[in-house]
N, C-alpha and C positions, 0 to 999 in steps of 0.2 A: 711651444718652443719659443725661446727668447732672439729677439731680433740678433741677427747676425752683423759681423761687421768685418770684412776683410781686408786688412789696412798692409800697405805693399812697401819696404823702402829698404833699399842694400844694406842699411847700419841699424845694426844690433840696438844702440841704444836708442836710437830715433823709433823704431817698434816695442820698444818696451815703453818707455816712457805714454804713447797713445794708448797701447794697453792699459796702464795703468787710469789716466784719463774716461776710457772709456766702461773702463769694467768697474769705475768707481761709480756710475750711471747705470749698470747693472745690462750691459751688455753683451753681448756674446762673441769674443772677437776672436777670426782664425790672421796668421800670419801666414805672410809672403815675401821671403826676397827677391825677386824677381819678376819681373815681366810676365814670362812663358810660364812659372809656375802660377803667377795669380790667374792667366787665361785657365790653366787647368782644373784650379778650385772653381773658378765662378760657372764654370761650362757643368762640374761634377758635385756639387754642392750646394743646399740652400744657400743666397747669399742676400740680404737688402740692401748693402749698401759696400762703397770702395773707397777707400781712404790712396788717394794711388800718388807715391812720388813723381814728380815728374822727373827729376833727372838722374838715371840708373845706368851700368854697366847694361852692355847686350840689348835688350830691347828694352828701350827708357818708356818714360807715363805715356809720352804722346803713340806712342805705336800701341800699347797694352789697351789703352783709350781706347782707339778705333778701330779694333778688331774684337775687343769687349763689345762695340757700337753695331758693331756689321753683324758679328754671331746672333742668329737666330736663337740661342739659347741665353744670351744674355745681354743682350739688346736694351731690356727695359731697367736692367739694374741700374741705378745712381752713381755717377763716378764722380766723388769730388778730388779734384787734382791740389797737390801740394808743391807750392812755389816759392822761390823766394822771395823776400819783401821788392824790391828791384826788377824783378826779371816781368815786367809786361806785355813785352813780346811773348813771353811764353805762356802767358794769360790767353790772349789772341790766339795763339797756336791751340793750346788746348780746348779753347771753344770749338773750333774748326774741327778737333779731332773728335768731337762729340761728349766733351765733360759738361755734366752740369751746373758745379760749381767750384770755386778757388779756396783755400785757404793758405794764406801766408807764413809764410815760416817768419820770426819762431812764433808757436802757437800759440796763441789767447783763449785761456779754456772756455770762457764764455763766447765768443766767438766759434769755438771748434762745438759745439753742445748746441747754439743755435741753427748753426748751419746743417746739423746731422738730423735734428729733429725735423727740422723745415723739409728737405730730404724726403728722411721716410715716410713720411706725412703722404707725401706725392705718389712713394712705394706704392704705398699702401691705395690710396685712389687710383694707381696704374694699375695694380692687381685687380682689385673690383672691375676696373674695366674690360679687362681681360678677359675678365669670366664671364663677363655681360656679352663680348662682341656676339654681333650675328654672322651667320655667314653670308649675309647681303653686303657686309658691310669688316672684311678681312681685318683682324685684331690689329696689325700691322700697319696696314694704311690708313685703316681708324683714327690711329693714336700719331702716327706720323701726321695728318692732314689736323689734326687738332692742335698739335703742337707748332704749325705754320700757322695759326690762323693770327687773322691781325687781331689785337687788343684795342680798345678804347683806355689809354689812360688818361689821370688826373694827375699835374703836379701842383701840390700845394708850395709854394716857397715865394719868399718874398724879393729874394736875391737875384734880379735879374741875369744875371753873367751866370751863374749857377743853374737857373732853370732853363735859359738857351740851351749850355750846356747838356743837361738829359736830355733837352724835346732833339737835339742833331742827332745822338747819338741814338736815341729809336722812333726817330722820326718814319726812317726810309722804311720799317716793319710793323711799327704801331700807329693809330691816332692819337695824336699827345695833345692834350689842350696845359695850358699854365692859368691859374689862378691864385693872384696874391692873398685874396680877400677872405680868411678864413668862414667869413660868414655865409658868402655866396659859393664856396668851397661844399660847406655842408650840402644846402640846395644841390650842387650839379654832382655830388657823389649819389645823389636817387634818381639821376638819370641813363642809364645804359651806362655804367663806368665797370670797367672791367678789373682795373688795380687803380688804387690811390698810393701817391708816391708825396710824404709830407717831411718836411723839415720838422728837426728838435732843437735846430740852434737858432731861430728867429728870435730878435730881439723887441719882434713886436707882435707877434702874436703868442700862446703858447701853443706848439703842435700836441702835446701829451693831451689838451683839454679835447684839443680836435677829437683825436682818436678816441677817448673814453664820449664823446656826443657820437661819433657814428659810431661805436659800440653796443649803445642804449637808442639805436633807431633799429626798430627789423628791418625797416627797408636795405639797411646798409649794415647790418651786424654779421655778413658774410664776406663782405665785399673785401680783398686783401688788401692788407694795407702793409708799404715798402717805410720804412721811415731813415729818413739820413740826419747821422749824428756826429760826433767826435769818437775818437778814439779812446780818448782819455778821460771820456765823462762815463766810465760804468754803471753810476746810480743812475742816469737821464734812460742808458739802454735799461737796465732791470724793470724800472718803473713803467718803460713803454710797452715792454713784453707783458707785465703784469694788466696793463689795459685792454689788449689782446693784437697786438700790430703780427705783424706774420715776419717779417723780416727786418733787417736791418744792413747799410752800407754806407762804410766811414767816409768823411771827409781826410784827406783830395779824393774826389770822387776819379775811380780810376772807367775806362768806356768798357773794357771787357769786366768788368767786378759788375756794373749797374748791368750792362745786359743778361748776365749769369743770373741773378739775382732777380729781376724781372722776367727772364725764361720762366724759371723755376715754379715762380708765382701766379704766371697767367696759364702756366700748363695744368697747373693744379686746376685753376679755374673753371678752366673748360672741360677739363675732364670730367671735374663733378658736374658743371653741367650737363652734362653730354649723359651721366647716369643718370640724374633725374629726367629728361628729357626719356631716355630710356625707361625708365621706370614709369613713370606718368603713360608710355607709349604702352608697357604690355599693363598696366593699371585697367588703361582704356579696351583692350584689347579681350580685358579677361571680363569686364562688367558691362560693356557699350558694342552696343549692337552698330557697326562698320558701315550700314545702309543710312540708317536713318539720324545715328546718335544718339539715339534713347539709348537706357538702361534696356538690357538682355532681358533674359530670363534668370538668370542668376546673381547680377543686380538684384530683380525684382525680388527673388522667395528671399534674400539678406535682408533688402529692406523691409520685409514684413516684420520681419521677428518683435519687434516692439511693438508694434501696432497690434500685433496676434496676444502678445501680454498685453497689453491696456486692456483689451477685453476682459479679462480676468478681472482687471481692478476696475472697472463698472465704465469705461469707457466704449468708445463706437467707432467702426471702421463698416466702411463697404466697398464693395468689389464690382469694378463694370469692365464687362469684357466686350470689343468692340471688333468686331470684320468687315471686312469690305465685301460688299455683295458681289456675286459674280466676277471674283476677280480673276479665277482663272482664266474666262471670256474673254479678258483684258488681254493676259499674258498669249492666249493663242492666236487673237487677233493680230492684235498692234504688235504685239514681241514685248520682250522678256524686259528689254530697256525704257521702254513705254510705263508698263508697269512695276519696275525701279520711282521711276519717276512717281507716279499715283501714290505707292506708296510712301517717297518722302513728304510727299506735301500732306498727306492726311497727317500724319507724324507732327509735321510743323504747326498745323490747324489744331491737334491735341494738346500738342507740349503749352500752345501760346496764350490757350484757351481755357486751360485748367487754372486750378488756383495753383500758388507755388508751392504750399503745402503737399500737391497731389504727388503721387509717383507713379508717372507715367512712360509705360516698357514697350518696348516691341518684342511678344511673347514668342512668336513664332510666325512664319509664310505670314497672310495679311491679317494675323490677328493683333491686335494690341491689348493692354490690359490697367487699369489705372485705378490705383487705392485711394479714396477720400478718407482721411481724418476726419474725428469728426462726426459723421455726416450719414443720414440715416438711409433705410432702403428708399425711400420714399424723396428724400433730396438729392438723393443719388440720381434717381430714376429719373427726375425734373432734369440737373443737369448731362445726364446721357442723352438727354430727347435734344435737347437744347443744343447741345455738340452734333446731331445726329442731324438737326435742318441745316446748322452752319455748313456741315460738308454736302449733303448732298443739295441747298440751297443756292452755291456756288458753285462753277466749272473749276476743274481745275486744265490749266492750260499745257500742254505739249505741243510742242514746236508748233507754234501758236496756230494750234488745233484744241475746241474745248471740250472736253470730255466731261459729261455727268458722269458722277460717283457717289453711291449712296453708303452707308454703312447699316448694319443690324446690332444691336447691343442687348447682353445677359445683363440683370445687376443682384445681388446679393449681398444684404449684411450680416456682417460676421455675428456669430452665437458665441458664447461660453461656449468653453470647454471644444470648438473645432479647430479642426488642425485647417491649413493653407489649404489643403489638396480638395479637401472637404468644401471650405468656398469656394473655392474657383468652381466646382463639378458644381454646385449651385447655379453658378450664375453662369455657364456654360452649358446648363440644361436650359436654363432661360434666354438664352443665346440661341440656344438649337429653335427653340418656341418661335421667337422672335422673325428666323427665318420660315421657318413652317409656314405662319402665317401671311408669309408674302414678303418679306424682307424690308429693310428701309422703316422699322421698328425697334421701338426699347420695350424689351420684357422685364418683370422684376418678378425674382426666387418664391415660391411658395405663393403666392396672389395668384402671378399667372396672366397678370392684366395688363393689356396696352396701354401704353401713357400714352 
């Protein structure tokens, strides 16, 4: 389905005319004269986005606003409000009633086409998030508490009376730093900067060079960038969007137009944050074992898959699977939090002690399991012994009480032609041996022989 667009204004021609506008961008736009009937499309129909008049018979933009804002069912849609050039009060007003952004009458199509993009951009990031919430974490106050949060801005500008200006006006909601010096500008946009806000009419640096240098940095090729221009210079705004800047607001800088504009842009912000943070969270979730931070078990058999090919093409892998001796004794003793403990530090003593090549998991209860690249039964076997004095060689300490703790280890290298299940049952038979013979040993597959 093609993006929706629901545009609202008591005159005939004022709706056809955006139509025409909009559906020449190839999108799908339903109408509304009034107030209470847009409440009724947007409650009972796909909508992304709201083109809403503000000043209407019966119930005008600012009421349709904030009852669009408060409905649980259309809460998250985009209202951009339409005002006239003059009325900045009603700018104010509309913010308050919960619009996202302005557009001035009469309309400047590039202008009207930047601002709807920019928009559903956000749509489209609010949805994803929507879908992500947890229920630890209520969609609603999710997205409400990320859209209050403070931002770190950057203004670039060289005009002092100009960047006072912005830092008052989102001072008392943002951290605003100002920096004149294009140079040092770049530098502090790879530090925590949340939005970069740059001038295109400096007569002494060029802002367009700015933005196309942090374009071409990955540290800062995400980072949104607000740029402030003229009105009348279209080819300066084309060229900047062509760079890849996110928005743009003209000179006279109006306080409700920069805050609108700045909302828009730092909610996006964090919202994508807020998904990958989420996403990175069940990433961790689904591959990384919660106790220790190793790789799982299901990390681990994904990470074989190469290693289990190399064999085929005349390469070497082996397999050492490691327990902790007696650890149940541990857990019925001391308690269950005691032996948490034992087991993270064996963990940390594996991960820190392997080479970086290794892939080292926490297989299950106190077993661990760790692939060498590489690396034959027999150097395998060398360094399992060699992991095997470092732990039980050292106490490990609980509420500084020292516990000896030894390990037992299987080792096996992979063959042609065997599947996973197949070595690990190798060197988990040699594991079993291992304890057999008294524990606090490394057995290796097939030999059979204590290192």
């Amino acid at each position: 389905m093609s993006t929706r667009i629901l545009i609202v204004d008591d005159l005939i021609p004022n709706l056809n005319l955006l139509e025409v506008k909009l559906a020449a961008e190839y999108y799908d736009v339903v109408r509304a004269t009034s107030g209470s009937e847009a409440l009724e499309i947007a409650q009972n129909e796909q909508i992304d986005l709201v083109l809403l008049d503000a000043v209407m018979p019966g119930m005008n933009g600012f009421e349709a606003c904030e009852k669009l804002k408060t409905d649980p069912r259309t809460w998250h849609i985009p209202v951009v409000m339409v005002t006239a050039l003059e009325e900045t009060r009603n700018r104010i007003r509309g913010l308050e009633a919960g619009a996202d952004d302005f557009i001035t009458k009469p309309i400047d199509d590039f202008n009207l086409m930047a601002r709807v993009r920019s928009l559903l951009r956000l749509k489209m990031v609010t949805d994803q998030l929507m879908t992500h919430a947890t229920e630890t974490a209520p969609t609603r106050d999710l997205i409400d508490h990320l859209a209050k949060k403070r931002g770190n801005i950057l203004i670039v500008e060289d005009e002092p009376n100009s960047a006072k200006k912005i830092e008052r006006v989102l001072g008392d909601k943002h951290n605003v730093t100002c920096q004149p010096d294009p140079k040092e500008a770049i530098l502090d946009a790879t530090r925590n900067v949340d939005l970069l806000i740059v001038t295109l009419t400096s007569e002494e640096f060029s802002g367009l060079r700015l933005c196309a240098r942090l374009r071409s940095d990955p540290r800062t090729q995400d980072l949104p960038i607000l740029a402030i221009t003229e009105m009348s210079d279209e080819d300066v705004m084309v060229r900047a969007y062509d760079t890849g800047i996110n928005d743009t607001v003209m000179r006279p800088l109006q306080e409700g137009e920069i805050k609108a504009r700045v909302n828009t842009q730092l909610k996006r912000k964090f919202f994508a944050d807020s998904l990958r943070d989420d996403f990175a969270e069940s990433l961790d979730m689904v591959i990384a074992d919660p106790m220790t931070g190793l790789g799982n078990r299901r990390y681990f058999d994904r990470a074989m898959a190469p290693l289990i090919d190399g064999v085929e093409n005349g390469r070497t892998f082996s397999l050492v699977v490691f327990d902790v001796d007696h650890f149940k004794r541990v857990n019925d003793i001391l308690g269950h939090d005691v032996g948490d403990d034992v087991l993270k530090e064996v963990a940390a003593r594996l991960v820190t002690n392997m080479r970086a090549i290794d892939v080292v998991s926490r297989y299950g209860g106190e077993e661990f399991i760790v692939a060498m690249p590489g690396t034959s039964a027999e150097d395998a076997t060398a360094a399992a012994d060699r992991m095997r004095g470092l732990i039980s060689g050292t106490p490990i300490f609980v509420d500084d009480a020292a516990l000896k703790v030894s390990v037992s280890a299987g080792v096996a290298q992979a063959e042609k032609g065997e599947k996973l299940r197949e070595i690990f049952k190798r060197a988990d038979d040699a594991l079993y041996a291992a304890k057999k013979a008294g524990r606090n040993k490394v057995m290796q597959a097939q030999a059979m022989k204590a290192a």
